[in-house]
PLY file of the C-alpha trace (Angstrom):
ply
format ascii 1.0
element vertex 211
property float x
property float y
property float z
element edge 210
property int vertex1
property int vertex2
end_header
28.44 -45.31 -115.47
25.72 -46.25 -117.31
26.24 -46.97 -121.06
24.49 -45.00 -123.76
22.72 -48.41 -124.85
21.46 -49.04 -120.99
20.92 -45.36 -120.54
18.36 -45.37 -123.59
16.75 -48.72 -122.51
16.08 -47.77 -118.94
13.84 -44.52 -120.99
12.51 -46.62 -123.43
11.44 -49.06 -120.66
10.25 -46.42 -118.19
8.13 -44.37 -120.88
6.83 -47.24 -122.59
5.33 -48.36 -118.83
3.70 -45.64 -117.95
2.25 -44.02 -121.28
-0.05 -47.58 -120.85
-0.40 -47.03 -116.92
-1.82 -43.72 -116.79
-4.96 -44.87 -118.56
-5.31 -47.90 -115.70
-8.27 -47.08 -113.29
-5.42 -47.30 -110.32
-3.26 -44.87 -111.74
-6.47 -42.57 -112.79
-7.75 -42.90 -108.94
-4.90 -42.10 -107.68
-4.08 -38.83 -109.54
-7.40 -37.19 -109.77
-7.84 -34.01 -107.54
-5.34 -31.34 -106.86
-1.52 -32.18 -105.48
-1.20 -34.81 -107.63
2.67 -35.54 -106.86
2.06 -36.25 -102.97
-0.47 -38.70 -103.60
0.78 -40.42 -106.72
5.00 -40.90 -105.68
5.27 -44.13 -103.69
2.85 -45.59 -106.31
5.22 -44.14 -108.97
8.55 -44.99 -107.30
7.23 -48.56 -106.40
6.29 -49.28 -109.96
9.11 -47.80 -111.59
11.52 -49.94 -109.85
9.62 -53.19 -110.73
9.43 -52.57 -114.23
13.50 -51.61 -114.26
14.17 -54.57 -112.28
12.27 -57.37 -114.60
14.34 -55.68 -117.67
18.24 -55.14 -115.73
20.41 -56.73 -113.59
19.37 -54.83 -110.59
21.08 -54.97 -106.17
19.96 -52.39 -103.44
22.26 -51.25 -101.17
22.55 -53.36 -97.90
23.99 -52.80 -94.13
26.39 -54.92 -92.61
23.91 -57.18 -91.53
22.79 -58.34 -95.25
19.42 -55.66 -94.79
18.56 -53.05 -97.35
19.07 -49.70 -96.56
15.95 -47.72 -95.89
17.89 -44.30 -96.99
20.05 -45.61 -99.87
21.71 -43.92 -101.88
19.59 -45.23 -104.51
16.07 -46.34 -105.36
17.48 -49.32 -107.21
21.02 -49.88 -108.34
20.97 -50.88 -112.50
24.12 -52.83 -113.07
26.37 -51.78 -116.57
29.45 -53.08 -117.92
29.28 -55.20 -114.36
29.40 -52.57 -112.34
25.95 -51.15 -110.52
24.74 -47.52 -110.77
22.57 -45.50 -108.21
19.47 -44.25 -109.85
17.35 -42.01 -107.72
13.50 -42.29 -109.12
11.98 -38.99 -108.64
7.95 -37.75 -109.54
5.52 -35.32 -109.34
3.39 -32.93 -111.89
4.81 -31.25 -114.87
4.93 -27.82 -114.05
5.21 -27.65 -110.27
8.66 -26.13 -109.84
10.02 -25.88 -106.77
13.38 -26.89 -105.35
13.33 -30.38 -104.08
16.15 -32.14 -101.68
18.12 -34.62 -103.82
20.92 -36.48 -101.65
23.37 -35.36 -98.94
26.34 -33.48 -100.54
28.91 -34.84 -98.16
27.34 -38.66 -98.48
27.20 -38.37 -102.02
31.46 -37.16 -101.98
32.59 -39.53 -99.43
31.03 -42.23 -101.74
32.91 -40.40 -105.24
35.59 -40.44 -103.34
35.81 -44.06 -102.11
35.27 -45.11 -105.47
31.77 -46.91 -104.43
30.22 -44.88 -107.50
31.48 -42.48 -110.51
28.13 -41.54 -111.45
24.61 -40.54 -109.92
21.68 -41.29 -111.57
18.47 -39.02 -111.28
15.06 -40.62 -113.28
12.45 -38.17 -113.68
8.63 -39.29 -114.33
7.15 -36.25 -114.72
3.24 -36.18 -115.71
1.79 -33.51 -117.44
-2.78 -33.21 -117.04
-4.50 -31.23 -119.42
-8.15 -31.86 -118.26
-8.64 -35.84 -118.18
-5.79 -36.16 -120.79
-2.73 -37.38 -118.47
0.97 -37.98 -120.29
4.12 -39.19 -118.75
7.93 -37.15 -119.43
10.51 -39.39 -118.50
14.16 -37.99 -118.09
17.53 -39.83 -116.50
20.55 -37.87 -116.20
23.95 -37.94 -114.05
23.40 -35.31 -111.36
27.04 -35.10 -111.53
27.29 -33.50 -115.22
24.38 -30.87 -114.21
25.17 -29.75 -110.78
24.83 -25.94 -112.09
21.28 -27.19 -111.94
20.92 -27.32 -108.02
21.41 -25.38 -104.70
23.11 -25.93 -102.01
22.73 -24.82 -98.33
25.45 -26.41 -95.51
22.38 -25.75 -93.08
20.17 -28.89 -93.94
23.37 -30.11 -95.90
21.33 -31.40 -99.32
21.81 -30.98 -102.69
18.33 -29.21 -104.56
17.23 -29.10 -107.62
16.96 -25.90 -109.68
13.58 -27.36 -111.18
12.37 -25.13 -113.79
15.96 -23.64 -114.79
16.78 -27.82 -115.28
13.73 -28.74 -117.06
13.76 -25.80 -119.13
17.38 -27.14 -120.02
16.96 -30.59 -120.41
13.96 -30.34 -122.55
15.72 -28.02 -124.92
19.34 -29.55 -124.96
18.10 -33.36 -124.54
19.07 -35.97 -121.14
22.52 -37.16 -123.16
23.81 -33.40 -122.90
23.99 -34.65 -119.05
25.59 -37.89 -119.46
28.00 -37.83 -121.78
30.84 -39.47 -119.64
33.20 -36.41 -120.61
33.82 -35.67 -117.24
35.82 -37.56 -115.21
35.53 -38.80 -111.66
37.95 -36.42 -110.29
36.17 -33.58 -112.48
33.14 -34.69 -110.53
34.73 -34.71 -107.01
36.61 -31.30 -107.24
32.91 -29.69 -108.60
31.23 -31.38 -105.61
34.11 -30.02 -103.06
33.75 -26.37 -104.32
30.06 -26.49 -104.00
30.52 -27.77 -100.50
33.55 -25.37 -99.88
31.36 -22.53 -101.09
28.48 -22.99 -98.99
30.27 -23.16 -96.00
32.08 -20.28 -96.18
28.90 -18.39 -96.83
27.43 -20.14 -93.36
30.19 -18.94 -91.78
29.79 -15.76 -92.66
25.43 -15.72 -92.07
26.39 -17.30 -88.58
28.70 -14.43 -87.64
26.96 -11.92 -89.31
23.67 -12.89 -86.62
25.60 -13.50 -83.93
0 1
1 2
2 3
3 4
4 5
5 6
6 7
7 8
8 9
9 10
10 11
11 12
12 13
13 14
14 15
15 16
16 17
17 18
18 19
19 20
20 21
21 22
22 23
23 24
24 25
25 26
26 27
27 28
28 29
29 30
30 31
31 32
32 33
33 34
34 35
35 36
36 37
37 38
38 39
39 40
40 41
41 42
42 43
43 44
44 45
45 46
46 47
47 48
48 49
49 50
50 51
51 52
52 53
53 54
54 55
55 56
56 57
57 58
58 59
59 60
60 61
61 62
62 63
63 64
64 65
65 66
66 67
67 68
68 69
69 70
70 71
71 72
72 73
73 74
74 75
75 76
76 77
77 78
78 79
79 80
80 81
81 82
82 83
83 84
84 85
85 86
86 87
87 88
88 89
89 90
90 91
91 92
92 93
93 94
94 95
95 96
96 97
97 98
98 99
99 100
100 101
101 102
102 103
103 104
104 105
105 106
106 107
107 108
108 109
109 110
110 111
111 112
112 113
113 114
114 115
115 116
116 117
117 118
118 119
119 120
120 121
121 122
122 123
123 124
124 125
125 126
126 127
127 128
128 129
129 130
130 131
131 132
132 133
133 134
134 135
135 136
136 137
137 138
138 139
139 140
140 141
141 142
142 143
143 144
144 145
145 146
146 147
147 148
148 149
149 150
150 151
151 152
152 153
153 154
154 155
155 156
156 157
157 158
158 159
159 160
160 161
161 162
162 163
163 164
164 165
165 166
166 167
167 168
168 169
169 170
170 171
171 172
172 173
173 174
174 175
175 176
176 177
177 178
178 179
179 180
180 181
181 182
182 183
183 184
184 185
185 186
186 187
187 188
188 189
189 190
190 191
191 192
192 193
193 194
194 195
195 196
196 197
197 198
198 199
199 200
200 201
201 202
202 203
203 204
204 205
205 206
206 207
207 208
208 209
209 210
């Protein structure tokens, strides 16, 4: 995981960044006009890795042949306590709920249980417009320790996020309520299984139910 120190720093360092950026004519000509989080999230992603990457230790995750992944498990990996984390970087507008795809359940297990990872790393840049006023929220938190937070189908097979029920949440209880390191990896694995176990059975059931 992620220590509280590095956990702090990567929200200091990703807040800091863009509560300058917003005001850049770039930034500004990129978000103006509606749908703001289509046009605006490679731009965000892009950046948001840079910046974490000139302050941490930082890998992406490669194929046999030495290449990066185009469908990593991460958006960068920020090594802690020598070991490197997965941290997904996700954007959009404050206030557009919806339920988003996160990562594949049964990737996301297989690596739990191979001991590749112990933690999963969402980063939220969030940025709320009130008329030409534009102001960035900035969250990270182990997906792991607020799974009640998503949805799950076996159909498409990925993990959603619960958006307004989470931010709603995390704004109230604060983004250390979520990665606290009290559970442990097992904790995580057996929540993960039952979720998957869960969803199946009620596939099962939709599936015969049509037929």
């Amino acid at each position: 995981m992620l220590s509280q120190d590095d956990q702090a720093l990567v929200r200091r360092t990703v807040i800091d960044f863009w509560e300058h950026e917003v005001s850049s004519p770039e930034f500004t000509s990129i978000a103006g006009g509606k749908e703001i989080g289509h046009r605006i999230a490679d731009y965000v992603d892009e950046n948001t890795v840079r910046v974490l990457k000139e302050k941490f230790v930082c890998a992406h995750e490669v194929n046999l042949k030495g290449k990066v992944k185009p469908r990593s498990m991460g958006d960068v990996w920020i090594q802690s306590a020598n070991i490197f984390n997965p941290v997904n970087v996700k954007s959009g507008q404050k206030g557009s709920d919806g339920q988003p795809n996160l990562v594949a359940l049964q990737r996301l297990l297989e690596y739990i249980l191979k001991r590749h990872i112990d933690s999963y790393y969402l980063l939220f840049v969030k940025f709320e417009i009130r008329g030409a006023s534009i102001s960035p929220h900035v969250h990270l938190v182990d997906l792991l320790e607020c799974l009640e937070h998503t949805h799950f189908n076996s159909g498409p097979g990925q993990l959603m996020l619960k958006e307004k029920h989470f931010y709603e949440t995390v704004e109230q209880v604060g983004d250390e309520q979520f990665c606290s390191g009290t559970m442990t990896i097992l904790e995580k694995a057996e929540k993960l299984y039952g979720i998957l176990e869960d969803a199946n059975e009620r596939l099962f059931r939709d599936r015969i139910k049509r037929q």
